[in-house]
C-alpha positions, -999 to 999 in steps of 0.1 A, spaced: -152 -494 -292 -160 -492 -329 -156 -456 -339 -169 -444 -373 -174 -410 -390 -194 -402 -422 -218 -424 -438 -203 -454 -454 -236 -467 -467 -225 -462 -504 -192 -479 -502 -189 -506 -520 -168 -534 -502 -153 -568 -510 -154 -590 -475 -164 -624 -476 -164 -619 -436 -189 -591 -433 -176 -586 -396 -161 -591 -368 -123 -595 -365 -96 -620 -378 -78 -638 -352 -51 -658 -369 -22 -682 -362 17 -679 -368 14 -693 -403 36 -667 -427 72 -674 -435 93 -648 -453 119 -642 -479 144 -618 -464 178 -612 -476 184 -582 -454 199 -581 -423 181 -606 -398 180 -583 -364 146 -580 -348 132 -574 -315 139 -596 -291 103 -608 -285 112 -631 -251 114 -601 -227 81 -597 -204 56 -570 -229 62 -538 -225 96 -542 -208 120 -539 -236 93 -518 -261 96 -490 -237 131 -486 -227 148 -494 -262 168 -462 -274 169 -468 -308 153 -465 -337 127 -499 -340 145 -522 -370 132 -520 -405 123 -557 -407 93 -554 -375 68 -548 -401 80 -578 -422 95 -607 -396 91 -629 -369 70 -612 -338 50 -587 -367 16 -589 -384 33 -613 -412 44 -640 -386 9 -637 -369 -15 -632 -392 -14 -651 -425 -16 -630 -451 -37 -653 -478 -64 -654 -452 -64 -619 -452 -63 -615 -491 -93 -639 -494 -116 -618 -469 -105 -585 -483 -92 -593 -520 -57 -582 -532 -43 -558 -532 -47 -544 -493 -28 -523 -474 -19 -538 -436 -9 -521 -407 8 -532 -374 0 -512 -345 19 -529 -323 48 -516 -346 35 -481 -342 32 -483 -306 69 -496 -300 82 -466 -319 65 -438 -303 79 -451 -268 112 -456 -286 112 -420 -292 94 -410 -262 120 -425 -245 146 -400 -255 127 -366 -256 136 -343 -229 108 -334 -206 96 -301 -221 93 -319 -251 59 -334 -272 47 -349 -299 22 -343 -326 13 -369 -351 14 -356 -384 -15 -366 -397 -11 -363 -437 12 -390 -431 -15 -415 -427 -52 -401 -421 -64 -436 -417 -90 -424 -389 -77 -459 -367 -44 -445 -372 -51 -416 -359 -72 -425 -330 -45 -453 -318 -19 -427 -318 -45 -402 -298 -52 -431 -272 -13 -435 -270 -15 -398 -261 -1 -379 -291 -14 -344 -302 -21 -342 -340 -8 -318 -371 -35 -307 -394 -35 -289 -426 -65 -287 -437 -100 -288 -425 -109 -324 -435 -75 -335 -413 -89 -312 -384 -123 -333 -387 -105 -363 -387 -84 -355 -358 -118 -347 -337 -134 -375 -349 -103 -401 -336 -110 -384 -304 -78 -360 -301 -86 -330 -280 -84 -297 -297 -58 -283 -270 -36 -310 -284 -43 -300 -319 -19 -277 -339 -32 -262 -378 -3 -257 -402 3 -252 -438 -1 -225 -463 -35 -213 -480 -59 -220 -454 -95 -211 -466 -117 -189 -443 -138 -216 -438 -114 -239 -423 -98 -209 -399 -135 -206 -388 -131 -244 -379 -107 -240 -359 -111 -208 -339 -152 -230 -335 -128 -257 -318 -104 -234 -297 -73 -257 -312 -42 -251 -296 -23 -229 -321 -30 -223 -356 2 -216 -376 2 -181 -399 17 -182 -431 21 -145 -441 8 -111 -429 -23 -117 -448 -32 -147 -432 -29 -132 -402 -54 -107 -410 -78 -131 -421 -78 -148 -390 -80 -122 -365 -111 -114 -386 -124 -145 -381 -116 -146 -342 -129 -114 -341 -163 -120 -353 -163 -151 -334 -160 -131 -298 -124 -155 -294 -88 -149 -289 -71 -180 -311 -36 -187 -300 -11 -187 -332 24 -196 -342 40 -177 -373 62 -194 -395 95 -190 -405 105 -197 -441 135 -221 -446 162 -215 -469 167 -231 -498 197 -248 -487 182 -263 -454 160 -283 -472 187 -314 -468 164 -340 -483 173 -375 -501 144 -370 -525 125 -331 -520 86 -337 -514 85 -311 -483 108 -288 -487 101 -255 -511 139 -254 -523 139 -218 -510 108 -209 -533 89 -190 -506 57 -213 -501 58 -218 -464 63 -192 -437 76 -157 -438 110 -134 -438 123 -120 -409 110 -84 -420 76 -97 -421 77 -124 -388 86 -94 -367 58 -72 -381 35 -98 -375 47 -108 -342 38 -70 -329 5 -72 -346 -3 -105 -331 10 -94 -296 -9 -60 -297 -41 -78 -308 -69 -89 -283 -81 -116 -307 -48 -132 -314 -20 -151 -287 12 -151 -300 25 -184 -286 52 -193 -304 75 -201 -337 71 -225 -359 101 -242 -387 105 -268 -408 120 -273 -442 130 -310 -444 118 -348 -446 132 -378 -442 160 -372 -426 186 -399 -412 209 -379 -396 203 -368 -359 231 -340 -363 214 -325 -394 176 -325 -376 195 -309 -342 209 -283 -366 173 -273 -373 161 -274 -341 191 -252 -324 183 -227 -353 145 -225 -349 152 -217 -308 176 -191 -318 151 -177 -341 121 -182 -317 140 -160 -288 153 -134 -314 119 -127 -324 106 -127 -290 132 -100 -279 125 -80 -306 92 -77 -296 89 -81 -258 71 -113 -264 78 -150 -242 75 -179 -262 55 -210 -253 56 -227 -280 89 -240 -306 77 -257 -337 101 -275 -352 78 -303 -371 89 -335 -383 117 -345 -406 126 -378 -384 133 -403 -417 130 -440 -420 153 -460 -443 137 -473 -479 164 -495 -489 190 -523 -470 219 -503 -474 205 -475 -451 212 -469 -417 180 -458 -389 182 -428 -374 200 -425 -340 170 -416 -316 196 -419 -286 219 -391 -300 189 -371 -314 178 -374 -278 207 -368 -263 210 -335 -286 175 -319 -280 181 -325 -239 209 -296 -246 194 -275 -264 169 -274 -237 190 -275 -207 191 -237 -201 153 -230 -204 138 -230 -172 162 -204 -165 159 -180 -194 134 -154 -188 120 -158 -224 117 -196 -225 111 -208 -194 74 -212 -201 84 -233 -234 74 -265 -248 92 -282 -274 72 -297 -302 80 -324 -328 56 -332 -356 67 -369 -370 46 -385 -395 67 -415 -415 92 -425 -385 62 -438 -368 36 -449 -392 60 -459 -421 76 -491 -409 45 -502 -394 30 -508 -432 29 -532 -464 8 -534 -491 3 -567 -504 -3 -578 -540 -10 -610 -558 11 -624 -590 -12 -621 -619 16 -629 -647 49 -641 -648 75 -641 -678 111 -640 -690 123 -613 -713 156 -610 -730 170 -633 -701 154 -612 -675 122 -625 -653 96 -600 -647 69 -605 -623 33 -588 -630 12 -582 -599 -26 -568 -597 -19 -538 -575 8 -509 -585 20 -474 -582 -19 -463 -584 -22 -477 -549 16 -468 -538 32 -439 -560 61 -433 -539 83 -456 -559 76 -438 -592 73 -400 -576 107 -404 -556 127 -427 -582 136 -451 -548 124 -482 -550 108 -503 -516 121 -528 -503 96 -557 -521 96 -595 -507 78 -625 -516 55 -641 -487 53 -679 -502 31 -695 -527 -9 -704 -518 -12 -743 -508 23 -747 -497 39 -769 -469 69 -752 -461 51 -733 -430 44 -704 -450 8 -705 -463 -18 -728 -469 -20 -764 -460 -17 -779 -500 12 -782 -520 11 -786 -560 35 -806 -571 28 -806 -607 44 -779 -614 78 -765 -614 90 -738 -594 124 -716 -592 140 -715 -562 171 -697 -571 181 -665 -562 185 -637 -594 172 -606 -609 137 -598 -604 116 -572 -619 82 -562 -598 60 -543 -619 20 -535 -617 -10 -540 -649 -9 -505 -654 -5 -490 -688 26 -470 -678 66 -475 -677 66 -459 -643 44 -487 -626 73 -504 -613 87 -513 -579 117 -527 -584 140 -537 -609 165 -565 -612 161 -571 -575 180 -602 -563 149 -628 -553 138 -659 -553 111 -650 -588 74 -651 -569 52 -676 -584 19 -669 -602 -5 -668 -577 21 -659 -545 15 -627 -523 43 -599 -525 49 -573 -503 59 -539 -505 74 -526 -472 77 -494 -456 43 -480 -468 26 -471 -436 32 -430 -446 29 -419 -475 9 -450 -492 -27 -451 -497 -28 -418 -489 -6 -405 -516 -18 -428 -541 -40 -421 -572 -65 -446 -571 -90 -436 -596 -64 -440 -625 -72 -471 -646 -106 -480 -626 -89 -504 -604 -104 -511 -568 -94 -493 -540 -80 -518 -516 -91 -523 -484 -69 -513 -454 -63 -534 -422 -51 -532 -388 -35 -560 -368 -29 -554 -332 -21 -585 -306 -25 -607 -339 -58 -598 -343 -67 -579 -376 -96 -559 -381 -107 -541 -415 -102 -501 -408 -116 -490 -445 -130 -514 -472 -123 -519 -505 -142 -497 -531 -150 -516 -567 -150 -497 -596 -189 -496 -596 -190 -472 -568 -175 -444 -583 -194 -448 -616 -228 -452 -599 -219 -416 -586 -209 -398 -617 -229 -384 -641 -235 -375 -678 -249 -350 -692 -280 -353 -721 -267 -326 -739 
């Protein structure tokens, strides 16, 4: 069933189809110089998915057995225009039983929904059974909207408006994650005048040295944003316990993203037990509830190794062991909070060559999407993996069904630079990238985008469109939001006669 939320009357969209969905044929070839291991796609579906232990390869969402082998990618481009962001959900699906797989029993899993807030994002990962992490009031809409429960709904992050506490003590969520002493004023206000009790977490602040990230985007470097100290978690564990409009449930931690390495996320997670029990000793309290959030990384780049789900899982089943029989956690459930490890993989956005040209020596290719539309690249300084999907009207099995002939082409491997048309030296995604150079005209893709991509982007920023985003599920694709022209957003502003 369709599900929609809003009014999208005034959106302006580019789709020559107008409806339906896109079933299309194995028609895509690739250019990959990375290493060539995929799932083995002859097992019986849903056999080898659901037991694998490990973390689902980095080429799924660009090889054989994945969107780009199933649906070809210039018959997307011409119904939705370039650039578009694409989705595999069959990629999404694979990794949450991967890591289901491993999780010990008392263990679940909320989506982290500022990842990607896609709402058919969302909602797939609700139907797969996930719980959701929102921080704000517009993610806790969203999350309602895609159909997740509100007991499976957790509220985290710092400065949260009265209005959006009132939001969620309206829904009954599960827990609502306190910030400060303050906060947790503010909302037993709230649940006060509401006639509830709202079940709440507090949360602990990191160190500055925890934070243990390639490229800091999460973490507060020890700055005091998120959470409290332990002077002021126990003070606000006894006001929360003592209160009849407020269920202390739990602890909640997190300081790092992206990480690779299963010993360093196991770290965290033995310290934010220890922490949770501590606190509930100290104040006669039983937790229900760890929070530990997310963290669980994806590689960007060849070199990189996955993480290890089987020793991660392997990790968290000890940690856990002793609970049932420990008087303050045997009513305890284990929560995780991943976003990118199973969204990111699962995404590409795909541009066209506008431009091509050789300077001092070096090619540079032009393409008419950029950093506006993925900013990553420029706000991390790590490039994405980028490859080229094959030319328009070409016979190799790639694309198209016409060849031109007329005109050279350069099939050698060198240096490749893959920049955007935006007025800015940052609006590149790779440089001097070893590549067959795309041709003018050819679609390139950048990998890995599925978190942290449209939704992190700047859009606005030179009046480009907005691209359109797309899901492909069984090789089917369907348009999830359409592309916005520039028209849109001037028929809505205004100026003033002075």
């Amino acid at each position: 069933m369709t599900r929609r939320c809003g009014d999208s009357s005034r959106v302006g969209v580019r789709d020559r189809s107008h409806r339906g969905a896109v079933g299309l044929s194995n028609a895509a070839g690739i250019q990959d110089t990375s290493r060539p291991e995929q799932f083995d796609r002859s097992s019986p579906a849903g056999e080898d998915d659901r037991i694998v232990s490990r973390s689902p390869t980095r080429l799924e969402s660009a090889s054989a057995g994945t969107w780009i082998d199933r649906c070809a990618p210039d018959e997307l481009a011409e119904r939705y225009g370039t650039p578009f962001y694409v989705y595999d959900f069959d990629v999404i699906e694979r990794r949450v039983d991967a890591l289901r797989c491993v999780l010990p029993p008392v263990a679940e899993v909320a989506y982290a929904v500022k990842a990607n807030p896609a709402l058919a994002v969302v909602a797939h990962l609700g139907r797969l059974g996930l719980g959701a992490d929102v921080a704000s009031g517009g993610e806790l809409q969203l999350a309602a909207c895609a159909g997740i429960t509100p007991d499976r709904i957790v509220m985290t992050g710092p400065g949260k408006r009265d209005d959006e506490l009132r939001q969620a003590v309206a829904l009954g969520i599960r827990a609502v994650t306190l910030e400060s002493p303050a906060e947790l004023a503010r909302l037993e206000a709230i649940a006060a005048e509401a006639g509830r009790t709202q079940p709440v977490m507090l949360r602990s602040a990191t160190p500055g040295d925890a934070g243990l990230e390639r490229v800091r985007l999460v973490g507060d470097g020890g700055a005091g944003k998120f959470g409290m100290d332990d002077t002021d978690l126990i003070e606000a564990a006894r006001r929360a316990s003592r209160s009849p409009h407020l269920d202390l449930v739990g602890l909640h931690s997190f300081g790092a993203s992206n990480v690779l390495d299963a010993k360093i996320l196991l770290a965290h997670v033995d310290a934010t037990v220890s922490a949770a029990r501590r606190l509930a000793v100290a104040t006669g309290t039983r937790i229900r509830l760890v929070d530990v959030g997310g963290g669980l990384g994806i590689p960007y780049s060849d070199h990189e190794e996955p993480l290890d789900l089987q020793r991660l899982g392997s990790g968290l089943a000890a940690i856990t062991a002793g609970w049932a029989d420990d008087p303050v956690l045997a009513e305890a459930r284990l929560l995780l909070e991943p976003g990118r490890f199973l969204v990111g993989p699962a995404g590409a956005y795909v541009a066209r060559v506008v431009d091509r040209k050789t300077v001092d020596g070096s090619m540079v290719v032009i393409l008419d999407g950029g950093v506006h539309h993925v900013l990553r690249p420029a706000l991390t300084g790590q490039e994405h993996r980028v490859r080229a999907l094959g030319a328009p009207g070409r016979q190799d099995g790639r694309l198209g069904s016409r060849e031109d002939t007329t005109r050279p082409r350069a099939t050698e491997i060198q240096p490749v630079t893959i920049a955007g048309p935006l007025c800015s030296g940052l609006d590149i995604f790779c440089q001097g990238s070893m590549m067959r150079p795309p041709e003018v005209g050819e679609l390139v893709a950048v990998l890995d985008v599925g978190a942290y991509g449209f939704t992190e982007s700047m859009p606005l920023f030179l009046s480009h469109p907005i691209p359109a985003e797309i899901a492909v599920r069984g090789g089917r694709a369907e348009l999830i939001r359409p592309r916005v022209e520039p028209a849109t957003w001037l028929a809505a502003q205004i100026a003033p006669d002075w």
